[in-house]
PAFI-190187 format. One record per residue (C-alpha): residue number from 1; residue in three letters; chain; x, y, z. Coordinates in Angstrom, 1 decimal. Each point is the difference from the previous one (the first is absolute). Last residue first. Layout:
% PAFI-190187
+-----+------+-------+--------+--------+--------+
|  nr | rest | kette |      x |      y |      z |
+-----+------+-------+--------+--------+--------+
| NUM |  ALA |     A |      X |      Y |      Z |
...
+-----+------+-------+--------+--------+--------+
***
This chain:
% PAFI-190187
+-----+------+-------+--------+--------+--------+
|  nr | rest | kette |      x |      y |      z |
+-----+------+-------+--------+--------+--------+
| 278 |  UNK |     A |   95.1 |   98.4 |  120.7 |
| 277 |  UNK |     A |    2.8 |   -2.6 |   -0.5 |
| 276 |  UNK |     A |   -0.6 |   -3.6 |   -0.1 |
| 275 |  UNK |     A |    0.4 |   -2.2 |    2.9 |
| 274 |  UNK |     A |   -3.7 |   -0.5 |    0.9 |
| 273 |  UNK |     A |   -1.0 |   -0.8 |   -3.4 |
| 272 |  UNK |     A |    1.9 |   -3.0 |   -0.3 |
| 271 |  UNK |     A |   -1.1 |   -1.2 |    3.3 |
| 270 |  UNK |     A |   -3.6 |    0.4 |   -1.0 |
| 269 |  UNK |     A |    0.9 |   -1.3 |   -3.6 |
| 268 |  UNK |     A |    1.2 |   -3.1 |    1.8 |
| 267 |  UNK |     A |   -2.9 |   -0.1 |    2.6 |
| 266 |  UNK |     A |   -2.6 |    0.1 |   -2.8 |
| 265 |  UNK |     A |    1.7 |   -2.2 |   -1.9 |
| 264 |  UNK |     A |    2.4 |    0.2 |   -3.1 |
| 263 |  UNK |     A |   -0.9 |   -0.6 |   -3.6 |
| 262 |  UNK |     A |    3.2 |   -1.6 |   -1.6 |
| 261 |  UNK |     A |    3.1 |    2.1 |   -1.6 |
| 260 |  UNK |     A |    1.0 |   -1.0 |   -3.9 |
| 259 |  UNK |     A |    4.1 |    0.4 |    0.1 |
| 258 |  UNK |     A |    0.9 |   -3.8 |    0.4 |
| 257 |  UNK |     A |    2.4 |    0.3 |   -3.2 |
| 256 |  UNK |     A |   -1.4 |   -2.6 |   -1.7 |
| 255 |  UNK |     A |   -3.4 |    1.7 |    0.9 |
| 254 |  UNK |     A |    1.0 |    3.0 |   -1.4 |
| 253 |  UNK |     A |    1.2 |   -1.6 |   -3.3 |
| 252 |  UNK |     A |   -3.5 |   -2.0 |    0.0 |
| 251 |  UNK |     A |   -2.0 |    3.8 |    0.3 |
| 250 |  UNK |     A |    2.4 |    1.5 |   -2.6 |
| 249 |  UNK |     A |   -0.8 |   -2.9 |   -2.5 |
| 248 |  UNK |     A |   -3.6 |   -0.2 |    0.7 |
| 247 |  UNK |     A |    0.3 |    4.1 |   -0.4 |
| 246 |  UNK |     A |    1.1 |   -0.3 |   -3.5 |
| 245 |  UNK |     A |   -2.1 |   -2.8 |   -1.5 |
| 244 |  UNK |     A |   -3.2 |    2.6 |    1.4 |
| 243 |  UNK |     A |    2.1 |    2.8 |   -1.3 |
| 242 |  UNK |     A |    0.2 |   -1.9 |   -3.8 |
| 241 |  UNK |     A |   -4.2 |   -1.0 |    0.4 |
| 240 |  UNK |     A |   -1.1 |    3.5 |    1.3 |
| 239 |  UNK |     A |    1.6 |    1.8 |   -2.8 |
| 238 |  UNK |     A |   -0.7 |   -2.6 |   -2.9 |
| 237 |  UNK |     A |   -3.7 |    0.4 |    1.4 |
| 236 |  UNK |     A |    0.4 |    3.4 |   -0.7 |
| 235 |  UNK |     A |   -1.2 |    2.9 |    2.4 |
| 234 |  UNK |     A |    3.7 |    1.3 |    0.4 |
| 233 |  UNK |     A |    0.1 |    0.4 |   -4.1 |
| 232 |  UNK |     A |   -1.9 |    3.1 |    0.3 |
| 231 |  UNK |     A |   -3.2 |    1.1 |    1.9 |
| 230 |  UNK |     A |   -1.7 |    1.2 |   -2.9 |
| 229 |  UNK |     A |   -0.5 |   -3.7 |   -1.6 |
| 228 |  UNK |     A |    2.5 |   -2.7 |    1.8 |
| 227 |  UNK |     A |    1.3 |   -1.5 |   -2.9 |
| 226 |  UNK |     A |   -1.0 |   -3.6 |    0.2 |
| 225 |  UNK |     A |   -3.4 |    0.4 |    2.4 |
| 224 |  UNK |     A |   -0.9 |    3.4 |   -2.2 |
| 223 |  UNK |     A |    0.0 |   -1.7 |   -3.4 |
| 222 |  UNK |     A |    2.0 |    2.0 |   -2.3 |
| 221 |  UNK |     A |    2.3 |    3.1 |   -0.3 |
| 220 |  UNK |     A |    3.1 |    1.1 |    0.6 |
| 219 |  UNK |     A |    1.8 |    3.1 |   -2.1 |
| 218 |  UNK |     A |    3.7 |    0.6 |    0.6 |
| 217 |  UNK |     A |    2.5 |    3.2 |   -0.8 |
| 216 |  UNK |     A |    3.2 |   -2.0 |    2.3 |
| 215 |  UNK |     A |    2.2 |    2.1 |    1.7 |
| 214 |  UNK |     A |   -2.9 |    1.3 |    2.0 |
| 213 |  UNK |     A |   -2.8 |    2.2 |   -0.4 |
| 212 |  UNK |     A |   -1.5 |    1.7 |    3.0 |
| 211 |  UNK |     A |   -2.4 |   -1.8 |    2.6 |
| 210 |  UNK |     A |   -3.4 |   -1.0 |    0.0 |
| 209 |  UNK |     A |   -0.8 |   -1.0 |    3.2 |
| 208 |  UNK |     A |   -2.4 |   -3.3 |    0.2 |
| 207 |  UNK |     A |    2.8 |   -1.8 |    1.7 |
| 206 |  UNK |     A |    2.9 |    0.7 |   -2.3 |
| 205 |  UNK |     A |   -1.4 |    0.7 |   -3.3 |
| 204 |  UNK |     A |    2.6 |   -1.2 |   -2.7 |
| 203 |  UNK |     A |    2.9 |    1.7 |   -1.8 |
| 202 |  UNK |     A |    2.2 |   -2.7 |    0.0 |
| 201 |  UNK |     A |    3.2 |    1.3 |    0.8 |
| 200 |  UNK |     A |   -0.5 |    3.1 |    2.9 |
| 199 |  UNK |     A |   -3.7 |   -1.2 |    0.8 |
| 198 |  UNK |     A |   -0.2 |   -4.1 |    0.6 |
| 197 |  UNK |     A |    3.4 |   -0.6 |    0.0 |
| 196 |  UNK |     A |    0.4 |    2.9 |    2.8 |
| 195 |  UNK |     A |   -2.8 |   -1.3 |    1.9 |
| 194 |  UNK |     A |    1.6 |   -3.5 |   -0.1 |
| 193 |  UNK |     A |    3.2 |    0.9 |    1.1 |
| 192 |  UNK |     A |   -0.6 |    2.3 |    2.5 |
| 191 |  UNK |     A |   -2.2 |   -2.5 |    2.3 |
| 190 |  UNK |     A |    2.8 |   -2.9 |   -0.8 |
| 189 |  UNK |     A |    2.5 |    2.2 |    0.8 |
| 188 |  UNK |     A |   -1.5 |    1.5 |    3.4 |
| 187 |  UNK |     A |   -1.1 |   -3.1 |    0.7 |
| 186 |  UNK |     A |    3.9 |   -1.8 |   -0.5 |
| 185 |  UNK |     A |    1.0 |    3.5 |    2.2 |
| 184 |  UNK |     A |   -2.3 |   -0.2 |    2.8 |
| 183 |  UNK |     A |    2.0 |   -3.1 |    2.0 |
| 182 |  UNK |     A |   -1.6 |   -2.8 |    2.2 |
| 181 |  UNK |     A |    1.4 |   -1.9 |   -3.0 |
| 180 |  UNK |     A |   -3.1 |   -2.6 |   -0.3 |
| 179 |  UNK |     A |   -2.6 |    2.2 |    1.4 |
| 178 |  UNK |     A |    0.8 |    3.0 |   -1.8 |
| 177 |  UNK |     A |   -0.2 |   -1.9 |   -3.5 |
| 176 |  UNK |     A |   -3.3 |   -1.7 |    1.3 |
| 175 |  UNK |     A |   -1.2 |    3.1 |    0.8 |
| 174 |  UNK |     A |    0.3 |    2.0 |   -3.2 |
| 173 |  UNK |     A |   -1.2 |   -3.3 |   -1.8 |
| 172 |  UNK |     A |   -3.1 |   -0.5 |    2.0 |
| 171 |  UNK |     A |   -1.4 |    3.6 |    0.4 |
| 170 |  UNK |     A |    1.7 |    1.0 |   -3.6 |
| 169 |  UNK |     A |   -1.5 |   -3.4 |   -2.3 |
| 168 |  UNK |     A |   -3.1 |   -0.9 |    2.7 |
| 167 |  UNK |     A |   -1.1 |    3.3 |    1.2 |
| 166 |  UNK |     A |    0.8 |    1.6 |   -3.2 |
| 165 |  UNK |     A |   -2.5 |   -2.8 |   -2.1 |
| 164 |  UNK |     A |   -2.4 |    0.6 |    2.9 |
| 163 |  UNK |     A |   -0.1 |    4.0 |   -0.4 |
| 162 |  UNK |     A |    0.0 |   -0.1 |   -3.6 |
| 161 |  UNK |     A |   -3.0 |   -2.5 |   -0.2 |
| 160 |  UNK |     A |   -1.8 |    2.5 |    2.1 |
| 159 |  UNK |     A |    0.7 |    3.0 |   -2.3 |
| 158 |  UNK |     A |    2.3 |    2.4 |   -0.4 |
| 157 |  UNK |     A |   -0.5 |    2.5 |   -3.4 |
| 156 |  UNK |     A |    1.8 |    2.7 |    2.2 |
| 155 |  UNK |     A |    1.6 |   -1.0 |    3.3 |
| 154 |  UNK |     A |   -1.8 |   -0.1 |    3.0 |
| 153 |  UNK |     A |   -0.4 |   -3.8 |    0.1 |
| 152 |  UNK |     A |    3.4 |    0.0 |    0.3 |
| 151 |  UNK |     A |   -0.2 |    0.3 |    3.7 |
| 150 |  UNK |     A |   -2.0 |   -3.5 |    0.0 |
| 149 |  UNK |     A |    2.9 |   -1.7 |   -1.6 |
| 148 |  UNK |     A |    2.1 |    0.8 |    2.5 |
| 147 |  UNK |     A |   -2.0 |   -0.6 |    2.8 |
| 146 |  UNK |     A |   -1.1 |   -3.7 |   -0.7 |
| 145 |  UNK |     A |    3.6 |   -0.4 |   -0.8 |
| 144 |  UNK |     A |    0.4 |    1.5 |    3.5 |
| 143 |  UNK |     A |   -2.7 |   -2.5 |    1.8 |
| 142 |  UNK |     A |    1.5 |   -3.0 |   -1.9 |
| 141 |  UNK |     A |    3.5 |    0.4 |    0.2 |
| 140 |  UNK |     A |   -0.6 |    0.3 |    4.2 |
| 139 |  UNK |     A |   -1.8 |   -2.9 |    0.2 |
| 138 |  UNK |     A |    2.4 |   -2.0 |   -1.4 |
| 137 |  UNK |     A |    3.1 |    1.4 |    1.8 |
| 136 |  UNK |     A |   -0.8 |    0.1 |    3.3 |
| 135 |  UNK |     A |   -3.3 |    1.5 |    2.0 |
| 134 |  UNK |     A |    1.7 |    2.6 |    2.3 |
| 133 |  UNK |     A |    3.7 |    0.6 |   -1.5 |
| 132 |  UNK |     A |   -1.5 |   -0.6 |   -3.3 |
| 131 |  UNK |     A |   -2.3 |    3.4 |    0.4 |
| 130 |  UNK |     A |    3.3 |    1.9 |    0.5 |
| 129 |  UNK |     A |    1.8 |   -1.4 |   -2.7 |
| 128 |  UNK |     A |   -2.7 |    0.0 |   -2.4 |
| 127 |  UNK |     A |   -1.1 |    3.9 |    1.3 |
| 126 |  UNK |     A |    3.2 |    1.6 |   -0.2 |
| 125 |  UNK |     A |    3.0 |   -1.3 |   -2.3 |
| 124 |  UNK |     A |   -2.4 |   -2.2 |   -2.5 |
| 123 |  UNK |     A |   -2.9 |    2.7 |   -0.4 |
| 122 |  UNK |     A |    1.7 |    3.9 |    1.1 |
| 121 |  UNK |     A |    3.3 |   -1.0 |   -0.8 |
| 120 |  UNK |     A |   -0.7 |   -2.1 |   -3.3 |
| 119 |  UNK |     A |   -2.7 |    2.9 |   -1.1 |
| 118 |  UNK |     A |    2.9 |    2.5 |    0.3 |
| 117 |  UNK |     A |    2.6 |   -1.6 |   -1.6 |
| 116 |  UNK |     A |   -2.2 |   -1.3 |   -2.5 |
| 115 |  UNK |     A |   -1.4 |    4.0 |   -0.8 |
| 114 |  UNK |     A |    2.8 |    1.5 |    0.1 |
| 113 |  UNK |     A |    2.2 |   -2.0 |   -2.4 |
| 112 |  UNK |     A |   -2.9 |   -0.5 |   -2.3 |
| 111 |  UNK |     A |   -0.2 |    4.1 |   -0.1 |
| 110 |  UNK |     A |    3.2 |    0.6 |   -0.7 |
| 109 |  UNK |     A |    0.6 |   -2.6 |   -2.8 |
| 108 |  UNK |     A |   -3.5 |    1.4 |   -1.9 |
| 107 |  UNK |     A |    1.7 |    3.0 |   -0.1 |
| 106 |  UNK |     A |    3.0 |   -1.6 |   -1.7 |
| 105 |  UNK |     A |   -2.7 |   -2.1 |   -2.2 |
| 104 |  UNK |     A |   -1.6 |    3.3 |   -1.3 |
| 103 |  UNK |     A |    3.7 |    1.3 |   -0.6 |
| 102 |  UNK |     A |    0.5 |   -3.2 |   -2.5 |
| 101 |  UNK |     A |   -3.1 |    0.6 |   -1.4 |
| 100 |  UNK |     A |   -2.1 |   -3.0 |   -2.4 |
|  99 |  UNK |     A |    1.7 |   -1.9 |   -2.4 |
|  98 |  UNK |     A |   -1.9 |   -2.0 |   -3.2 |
|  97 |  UNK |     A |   -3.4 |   -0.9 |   -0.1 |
|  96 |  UNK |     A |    0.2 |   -3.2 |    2.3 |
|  95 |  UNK |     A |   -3.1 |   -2.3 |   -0.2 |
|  94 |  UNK |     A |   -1.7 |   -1.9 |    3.2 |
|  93 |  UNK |     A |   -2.6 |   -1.9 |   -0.6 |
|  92 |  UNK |     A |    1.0 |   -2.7 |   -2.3 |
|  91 |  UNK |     A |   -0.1 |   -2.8 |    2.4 |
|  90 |  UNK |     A |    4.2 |   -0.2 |   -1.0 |
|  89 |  UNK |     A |   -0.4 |    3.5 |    1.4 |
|  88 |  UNK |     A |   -1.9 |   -0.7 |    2.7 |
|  87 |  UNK |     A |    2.2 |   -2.5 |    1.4 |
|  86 |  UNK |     A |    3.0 |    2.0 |   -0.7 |
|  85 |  UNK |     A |   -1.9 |    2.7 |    2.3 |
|  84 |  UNK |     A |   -0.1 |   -2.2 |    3.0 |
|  83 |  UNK |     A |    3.4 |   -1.7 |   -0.3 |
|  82 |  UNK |     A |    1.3 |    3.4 |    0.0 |
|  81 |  UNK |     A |   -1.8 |    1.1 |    3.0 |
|  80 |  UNK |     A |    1.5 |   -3.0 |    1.9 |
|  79 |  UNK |     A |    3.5 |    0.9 |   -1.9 |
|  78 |  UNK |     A |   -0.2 |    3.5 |    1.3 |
|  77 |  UNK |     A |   -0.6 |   -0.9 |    4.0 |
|  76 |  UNK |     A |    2.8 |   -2.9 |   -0.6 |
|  75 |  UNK |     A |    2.7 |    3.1 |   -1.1 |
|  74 |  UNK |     A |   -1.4 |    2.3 |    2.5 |
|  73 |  UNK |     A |    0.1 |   -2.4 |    2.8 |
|  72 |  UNK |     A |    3.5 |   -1.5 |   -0.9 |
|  71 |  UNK |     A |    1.0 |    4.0 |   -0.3 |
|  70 |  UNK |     A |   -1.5 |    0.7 |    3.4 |
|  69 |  UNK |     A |    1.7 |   -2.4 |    1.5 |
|  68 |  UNK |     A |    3.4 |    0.2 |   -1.7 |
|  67 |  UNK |     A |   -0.3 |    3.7 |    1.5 |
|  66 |  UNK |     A |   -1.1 |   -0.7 |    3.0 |
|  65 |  UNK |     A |    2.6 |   -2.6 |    1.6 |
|  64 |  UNK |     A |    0.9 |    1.7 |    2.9 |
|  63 |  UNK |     A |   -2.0 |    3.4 |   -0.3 |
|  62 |  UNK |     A |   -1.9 |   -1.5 |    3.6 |
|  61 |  UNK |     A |   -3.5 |    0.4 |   -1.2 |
|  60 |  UNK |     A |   -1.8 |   -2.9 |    2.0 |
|  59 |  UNK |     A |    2.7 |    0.4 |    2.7 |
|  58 |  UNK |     A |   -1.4 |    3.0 |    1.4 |
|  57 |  UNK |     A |    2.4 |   -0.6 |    3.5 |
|  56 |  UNK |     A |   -2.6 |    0.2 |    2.8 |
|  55 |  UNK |     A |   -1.4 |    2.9 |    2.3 |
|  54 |  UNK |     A |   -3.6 |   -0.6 |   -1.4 |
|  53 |  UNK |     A |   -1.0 |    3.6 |    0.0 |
|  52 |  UNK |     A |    3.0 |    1.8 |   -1.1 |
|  51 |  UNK |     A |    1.3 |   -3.3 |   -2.4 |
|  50 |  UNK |     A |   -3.5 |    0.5 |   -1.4 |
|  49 |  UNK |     A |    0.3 |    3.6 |   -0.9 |
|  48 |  UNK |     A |    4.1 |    0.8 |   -1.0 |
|  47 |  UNK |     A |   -0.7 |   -3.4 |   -2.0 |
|  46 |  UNK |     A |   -3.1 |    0.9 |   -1.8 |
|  45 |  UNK |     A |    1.0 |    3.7 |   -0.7 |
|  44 |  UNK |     A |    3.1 |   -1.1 |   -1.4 |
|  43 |  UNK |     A |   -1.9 |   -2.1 |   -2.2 |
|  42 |  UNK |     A |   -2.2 |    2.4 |   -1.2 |
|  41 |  UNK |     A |    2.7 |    2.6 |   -0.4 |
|  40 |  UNK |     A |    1.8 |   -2.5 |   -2.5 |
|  39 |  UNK |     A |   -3.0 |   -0.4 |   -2.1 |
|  38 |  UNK |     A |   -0.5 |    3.8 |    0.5 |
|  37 |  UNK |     A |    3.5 |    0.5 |   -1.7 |
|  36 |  UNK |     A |   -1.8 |   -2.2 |   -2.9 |
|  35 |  UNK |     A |   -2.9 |    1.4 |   -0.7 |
|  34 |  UNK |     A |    0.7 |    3.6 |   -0.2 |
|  33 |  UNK |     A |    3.1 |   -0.5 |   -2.5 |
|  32 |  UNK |     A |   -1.6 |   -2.3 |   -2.0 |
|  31 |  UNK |     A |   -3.5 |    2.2 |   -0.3 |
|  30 |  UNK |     A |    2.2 |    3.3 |   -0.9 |
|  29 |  UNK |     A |    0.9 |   -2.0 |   -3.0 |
|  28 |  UNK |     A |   -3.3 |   -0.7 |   -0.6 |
|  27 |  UNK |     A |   -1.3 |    3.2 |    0.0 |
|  26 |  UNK |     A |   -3.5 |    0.8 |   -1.0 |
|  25 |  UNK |     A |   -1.2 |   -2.2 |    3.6 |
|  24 |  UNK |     A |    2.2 |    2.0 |    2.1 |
|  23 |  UNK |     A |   -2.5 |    1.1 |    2.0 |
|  22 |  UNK |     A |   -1.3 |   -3.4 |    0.4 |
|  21 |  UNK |     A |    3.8 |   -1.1 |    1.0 |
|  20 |  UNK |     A |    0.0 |    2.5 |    2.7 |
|  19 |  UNK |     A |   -3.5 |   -0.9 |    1.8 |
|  18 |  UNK |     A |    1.4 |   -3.5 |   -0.5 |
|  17 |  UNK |     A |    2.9 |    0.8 |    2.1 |
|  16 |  UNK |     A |   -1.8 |    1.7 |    2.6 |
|  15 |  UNK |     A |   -2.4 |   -2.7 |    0.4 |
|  14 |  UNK |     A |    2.5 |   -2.8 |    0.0 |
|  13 |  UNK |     A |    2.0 |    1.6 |    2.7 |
|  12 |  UNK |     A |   -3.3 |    0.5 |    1.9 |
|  11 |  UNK |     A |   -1.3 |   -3.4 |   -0.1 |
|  10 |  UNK |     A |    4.0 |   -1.2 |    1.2 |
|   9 |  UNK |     A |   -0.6 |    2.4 |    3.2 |
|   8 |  UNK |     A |   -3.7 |   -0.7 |    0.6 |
|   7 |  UNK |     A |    0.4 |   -4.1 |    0.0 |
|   6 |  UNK |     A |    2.9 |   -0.3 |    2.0 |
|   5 |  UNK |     A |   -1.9 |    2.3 |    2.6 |
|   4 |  UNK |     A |   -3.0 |   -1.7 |   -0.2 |
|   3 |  UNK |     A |    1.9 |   -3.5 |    0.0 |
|   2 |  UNK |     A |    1.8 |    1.1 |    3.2 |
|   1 |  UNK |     A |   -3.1 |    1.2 |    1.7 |
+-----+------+-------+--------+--------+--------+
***
């Protein structure tokens, strides 16, 4: 019962929030100051619920260290995106026509914030940690990448090669991230930083949703497999190839640091089961 519970309070928060920042779609301004306080009230909501039902210290977003995390995240999550476009520019398929909106940007700020704090509790903080405490790390990052990028098959102009490029780029690299500082923050900055590249500066689809302009007044075209067609940049094979590089080197840090947890039997996850809270 603790993940339902864990799972209905944090699936509520981001409800409510993005019920708010879809009715302030026309405002962008009023976008960045939704989507950020219910960033924060995400969080909150996490720790108040999972230190309630699992009577431990929430550790994995202790404020400690967060704001160097998330800005390392951030900063690595918009040069990833980066690379990608700077490859398709060079390719010739991606042309700047001058700047885009600085307040369509701030919206697009808000609703970044909210959504990758929110996704990163729900996916990494909930159901990867949970499912890794029964069938360790491995299996785990498969069966919730798997998730992850079949939940974006909902979004408009998704497709199946959408689902599997976010299963492997988010599903591995979110987790890999998580997994190697047992933190949320680095995730939470890599997650925001690459959605916010993608819409608030270059002005490109962001998993098959087309968003508002951006800094950047951009036009991408050209072969579907190089710039992702409808679905956005996301379903490049630049994008899968710099997050696959990306989680190898998360995964290998995590092993350094002895962080990856094996499968356990059926007597440990019996006895592990036993002592947790109902």
């Amino acid at each position: 019962m603790r993940l339902v519970r864990q799972l209905l309070a944090v699936a509520a928060v981001a409800f409510v929030g993005g019920q708010a920042l879809t009715a302030a779609e026309d405002h962008p301004w009023l976008q960045l100051l939704i989507g950020v306080p219910a960033a924060a009230l995400a969080v909150l909501v996490y720790r108040w619920v999972v230190g309630r039902t699992e009577r431990r210290p929430v550790t994995e977003v202790a404020l400690e260290g967060a704001p160097s995390a998330i800005g390392r995240g951030t900063l690595v999550g918009v040069a990833l995106f980066g690379a990608v476009i700077v490859n398709l520019f060079t390719a010739g398929y991606y042309e700047v026509d001058g700047l885009g909106s600085v307040s369509g940007a701030a919206g697009l700020f808000g609703f970044m914030a909210a959504a990758a704090v929110t996704e990163e509790l729900l996916f990494r903080g909930i159901l990867f940690r949970v499912a890794e405490e029964r069938v360790g790390t491995w299996i785990a990052l498969v069966l919730t990448g798997t998730l992850f990028g079949l939940v974006h098959l909902l979004n408009p102009n998704a497709n199946a090669w959408g689902a599997v490029a976010i299963a492997i780029e988010a599903g591995g690299m979110l987790t890999a991230a998580y997994v190697a500082t047992r933190r949320l923050w680095l995730p939470i900055g890599l997650h925001f930083g690459w959605n916010f590249a993608g819409s608030g500066i270059f002005s490109t689809e962001v998993s098959g949703n087309d968003t508002p302009q951006g800094l950047l007044n951009s036009v991408t075209s050209g072969p579907t497999p190089l710039t992702g067609g409808d679905f956005g940049p996301e379903g490049s094979v630049y994008s899968v190839l710099f997050c696959v590089l990306a989680t190898i080197a998360f995964l290998w840090l995590a092993r350094r640091r002895g962080n990856l947890v094996p499968r356990r039997t059926r007597a440990e996850r019996a006895d592990a089961t036993a002592t947790l809270p109902r």
